[in-house]
N, C-alpha and C positions, 0 to 999 in steps of 0.2 A: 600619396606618401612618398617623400623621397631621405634617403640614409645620408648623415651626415660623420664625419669621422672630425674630432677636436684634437688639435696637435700644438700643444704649448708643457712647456717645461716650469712651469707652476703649478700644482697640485691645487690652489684653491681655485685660479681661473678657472681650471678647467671643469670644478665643481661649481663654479658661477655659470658658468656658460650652460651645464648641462641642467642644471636648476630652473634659468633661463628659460632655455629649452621646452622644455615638459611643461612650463607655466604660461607660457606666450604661445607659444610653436606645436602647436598641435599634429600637423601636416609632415613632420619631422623626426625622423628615426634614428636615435644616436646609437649606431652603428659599433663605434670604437673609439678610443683613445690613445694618443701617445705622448710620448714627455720628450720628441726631439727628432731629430733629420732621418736618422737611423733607424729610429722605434715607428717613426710617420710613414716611411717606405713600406716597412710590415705593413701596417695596419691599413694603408694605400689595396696595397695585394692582397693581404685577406677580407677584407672587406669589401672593398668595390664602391666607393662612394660616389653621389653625384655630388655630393657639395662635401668640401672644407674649408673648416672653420681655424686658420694658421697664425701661430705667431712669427716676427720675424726674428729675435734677436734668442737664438736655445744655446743650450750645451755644447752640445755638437757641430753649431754651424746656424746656417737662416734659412727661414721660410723659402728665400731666393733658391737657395741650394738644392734644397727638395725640389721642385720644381725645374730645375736646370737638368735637373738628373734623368728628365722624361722627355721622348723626342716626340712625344704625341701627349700631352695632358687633354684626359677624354673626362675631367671632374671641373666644375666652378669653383670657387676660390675666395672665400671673405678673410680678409686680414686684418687682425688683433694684434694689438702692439701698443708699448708704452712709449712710443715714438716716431715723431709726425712728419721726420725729415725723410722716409722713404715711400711716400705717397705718391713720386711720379712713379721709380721706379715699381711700385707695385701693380699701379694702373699699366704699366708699360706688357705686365702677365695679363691683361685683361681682367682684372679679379673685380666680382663683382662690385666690393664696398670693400675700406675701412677703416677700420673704425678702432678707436683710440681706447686707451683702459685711464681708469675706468668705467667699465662699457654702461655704454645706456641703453636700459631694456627699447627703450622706442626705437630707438636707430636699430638694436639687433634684428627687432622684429620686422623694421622695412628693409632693411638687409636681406635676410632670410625671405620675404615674399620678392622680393627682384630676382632672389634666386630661383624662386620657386618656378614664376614664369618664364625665365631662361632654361632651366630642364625642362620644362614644360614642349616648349616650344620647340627645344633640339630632339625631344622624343616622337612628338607629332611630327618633324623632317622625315627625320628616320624611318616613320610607319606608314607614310605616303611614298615615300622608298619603297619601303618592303611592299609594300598594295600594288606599287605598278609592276616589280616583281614579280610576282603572285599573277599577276594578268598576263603577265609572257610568258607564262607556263604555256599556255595554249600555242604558242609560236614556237615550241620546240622541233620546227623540221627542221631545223638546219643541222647542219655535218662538222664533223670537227677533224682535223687528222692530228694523229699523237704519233711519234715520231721514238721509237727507242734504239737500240745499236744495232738490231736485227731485224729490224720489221717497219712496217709504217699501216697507222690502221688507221681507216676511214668509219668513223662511227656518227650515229645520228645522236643528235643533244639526249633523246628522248631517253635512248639506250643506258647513260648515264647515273648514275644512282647517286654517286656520292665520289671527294677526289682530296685525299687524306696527305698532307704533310709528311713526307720524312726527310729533313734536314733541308739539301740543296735538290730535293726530286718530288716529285707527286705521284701519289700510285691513286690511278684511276680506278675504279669499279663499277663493273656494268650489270646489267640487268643479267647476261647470262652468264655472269658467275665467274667472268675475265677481270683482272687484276695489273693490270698496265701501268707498269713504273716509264717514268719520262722525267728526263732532266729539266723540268721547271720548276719554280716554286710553286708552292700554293697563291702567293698571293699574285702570279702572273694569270694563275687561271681565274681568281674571284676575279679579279679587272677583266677577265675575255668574256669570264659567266653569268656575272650579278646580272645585266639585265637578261636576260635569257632563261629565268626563275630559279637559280641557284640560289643559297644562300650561306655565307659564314657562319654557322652559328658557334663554333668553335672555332679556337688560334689552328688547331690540327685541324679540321674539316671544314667544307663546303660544299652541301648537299642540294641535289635536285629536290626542289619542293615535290614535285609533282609522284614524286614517291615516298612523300611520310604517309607512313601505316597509321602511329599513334604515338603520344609523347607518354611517357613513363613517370610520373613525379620522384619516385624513392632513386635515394643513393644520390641525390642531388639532381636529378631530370636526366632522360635521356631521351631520345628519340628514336624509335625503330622505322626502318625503312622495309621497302617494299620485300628486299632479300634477305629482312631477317637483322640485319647488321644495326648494330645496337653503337649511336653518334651521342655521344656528352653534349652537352649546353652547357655553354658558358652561365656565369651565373646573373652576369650583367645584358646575359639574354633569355632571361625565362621570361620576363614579360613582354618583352616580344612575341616571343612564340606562342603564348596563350595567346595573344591579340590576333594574332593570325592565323591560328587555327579556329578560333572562334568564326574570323573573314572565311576564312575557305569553308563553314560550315553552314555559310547564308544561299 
């Protein structure tokens, strides 16, 4: 099953499309809706989709625009439109198919399965990712030094717990109970830690595997760590973390 979010500025398309949907597309979870560039960004952020189903020509601006507006687009992309002169430029976003109004259930449904095997397959990357991961937990003797205005400390990976985001600094945490701010980002340390069994699971955190207690489902999932200290999950990563907890239970 993967979420999909419908972003066109016609109220009946988008009752076609989700009609569609539910009668061809089984595999498919119509997530949200919106009616335009502005209302698509929402529903983008609150939702978290793997696929969108886009028009180009709205209210507020085009398909193009949404999409411009993201330095990282992490969703696939089918585009609906009543007009066939922006086909390169669509293809030019990588989108997987599109497709002309009015739409034809055959083409949506081969659509929609091209999509299917491209999430597919970006999520299987990612989980062989996380797996080799997960196997250099064992490889945690190596040393780090963290550097703050006062101090310079020499810590083993192991010692590590978890190393939380605040603004342009990271404040590290260790096993015994030390709290180490350092002028780097977070995302200098996910590039120094990932393979070394760390993992992102949140925009604010990235935690030593090697110290998840247990994952918590309420309040939208969290994760307790070996100190207690209670790390959010993203929500475009809980099935991750079920998959890999499950792997570290074999």
């Amino acid at each position: 099953m993967f979420k999909v979010v419908i972003i066109d500025d016609e109220d009946h398309i988008r009752d076609s499309l989700l009609k569609l949907l539910v009668r061809h597309c089984p595999q498919v979870i119509v997530a949200g809706e919106a009616n335009g560039v502005e209302s698509g960004k929402k529903a983008i952020e609150e939702f978290h989709p793997d696929l969108i189903l886009l028009d180009i020509q709205m209210n507020d601006g085009t398909g193009f625009d949404l999409l411009q507006s993201y330095s990282q687009v992490d969703f696939k992309v089918i585009f609906i439109t009543a007009y066939d002169q922006y086909a390169l430029q669509a293809f030019r976003f990588s989108a997987v198919d599109y497709i002309l109004k009015p739409v034809n259930p055959d083409h949506l449904v081969a659509a929609i399965n091209r999509a299917a095997l491209l999430i597919r397959e970006h999520f299987n990357i990612q989980m062989d990712a996380l797996y080799e991961n997960l196997r250099s937990v064992a490889r945690q003797d190596k040393k780090i030094i963290l550097k703050t205005t006062e101090q310079i400390h020499l810590l083993d990976l192991k010692s590590i717990v978890a190393c939380e985001s605040d603004s342009c600094y990271t404040t590290v945490h260790t096993i015994d109970g030390q709290h180490i701010m350092v002028a780097k980002t977070l995302k200098e340390y996910e590039e120094m830690l990932t393979g070394c069994g760390f993992y992102r699971v949140h925009k604010s955190f990235l935690i030593n595997l090697a110290h998840i207690k247990r994952f918590d489902k309420q309040d939208g999932g969290f994760i307790v760590l070996t100190n207690e200290l209670k790390i959010p999950v993203a929500s475009r990563k809980r099935e991750e973390m079920m998959e890999l907890l499950e792997r570290m239970a074999e």
